[in-house]
N, C-alpha and C positions, 0 to 999 in steps of 0.2 A: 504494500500500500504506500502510495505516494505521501510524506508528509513534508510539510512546510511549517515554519518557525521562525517567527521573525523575534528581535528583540534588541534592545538599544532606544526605545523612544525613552520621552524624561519630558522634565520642565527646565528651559534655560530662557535667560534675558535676550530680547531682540540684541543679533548682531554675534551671539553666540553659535557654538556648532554641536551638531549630533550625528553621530555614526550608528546607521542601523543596519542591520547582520540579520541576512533569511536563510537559515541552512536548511538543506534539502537533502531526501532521504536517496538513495543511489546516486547517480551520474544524470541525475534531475539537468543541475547548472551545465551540462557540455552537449547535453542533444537536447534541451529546448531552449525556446525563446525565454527570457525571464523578464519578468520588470515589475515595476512598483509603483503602487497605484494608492488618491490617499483619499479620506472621505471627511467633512467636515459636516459636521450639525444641519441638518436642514437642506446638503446640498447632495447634489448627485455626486458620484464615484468618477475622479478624474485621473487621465492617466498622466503620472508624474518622469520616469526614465523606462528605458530598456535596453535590455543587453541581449544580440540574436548571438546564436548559436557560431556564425562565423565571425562573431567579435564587433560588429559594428553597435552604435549607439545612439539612442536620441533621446530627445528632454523636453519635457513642455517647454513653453516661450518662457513659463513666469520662475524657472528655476535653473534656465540656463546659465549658465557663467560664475553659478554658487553650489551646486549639483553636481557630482560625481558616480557614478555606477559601475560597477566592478563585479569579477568574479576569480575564483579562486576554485580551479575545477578541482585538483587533488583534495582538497577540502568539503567540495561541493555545499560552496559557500556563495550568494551574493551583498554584496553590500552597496549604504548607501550613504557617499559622504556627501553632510548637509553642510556649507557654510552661510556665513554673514542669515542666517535666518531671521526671519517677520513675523510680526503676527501673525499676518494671513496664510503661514506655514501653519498654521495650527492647524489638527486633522488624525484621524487614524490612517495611520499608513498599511498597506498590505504587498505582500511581494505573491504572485503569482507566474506560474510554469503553464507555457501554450506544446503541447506536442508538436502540430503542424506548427512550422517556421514560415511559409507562404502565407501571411496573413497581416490584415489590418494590425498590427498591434498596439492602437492606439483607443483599440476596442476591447471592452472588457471583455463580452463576449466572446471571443476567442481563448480566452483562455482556460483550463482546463483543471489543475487545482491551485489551489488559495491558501494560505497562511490566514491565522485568525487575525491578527493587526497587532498593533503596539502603537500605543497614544504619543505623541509630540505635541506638547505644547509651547507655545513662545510668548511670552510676556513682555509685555515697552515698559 
């Protein structure tokens, strides 16, 4: 059975950083897509990075250039380094595995299992 685990959210001050860690149960991180997705109060589930299977990456608009996303296949590990973070970072984050790699992955939909989430908050 496929499992995901994410962990690393917290409470820190706008302008601080948090590192968050989804480890996955076999060789999850080296043959799927992975990425990280976050939800906030009231709002729909948006897709935040991902990492495909041949190493490429992408970011939403509002977290590029402070966003980081990574893997660590002997580990079968991915992570997500957050810097300079916002309020409107605030959100449960969740990291999810797409088996097909041909795909929208900026759709939830697509993806296949889910990690329960891990809270990030940021305070001003």
């Amino acid at each position: 059975q496929v499992q995901l685990v994410e962990s690393g959210g917290g409470l820190v001050q706008a302008g601080g950083s948090l590192r968050l860690s989804c480890a996955a149960s076999g060789r999850i991180v080296s043959n799927h897509n992975v990425a990280w997705f976050r939800q906030a109060p009231g709002l729909e589930r948006e897709f935040v990075a991902v990492i495909k299977v041949w190493e490429s990456t992408d970011y939403a608009d509002s977290v590029k250039g402070r966003f980081t996303i990574s893997r660590d296949s002997a580990k079968n590990t991915v992570c997500l380094q957050m810097n300079s973070l916002k309020p409107e970072d605030t959100a449960v984050y969740y990291c999810a595995a797409s088996e097909y790699v041909y795909v929208n992955y900026k759709d939830e939909g697509v993806y296949d299992y889910w990690g329960q989430g891990t809270q990030v908050t940021v305070s001003s």
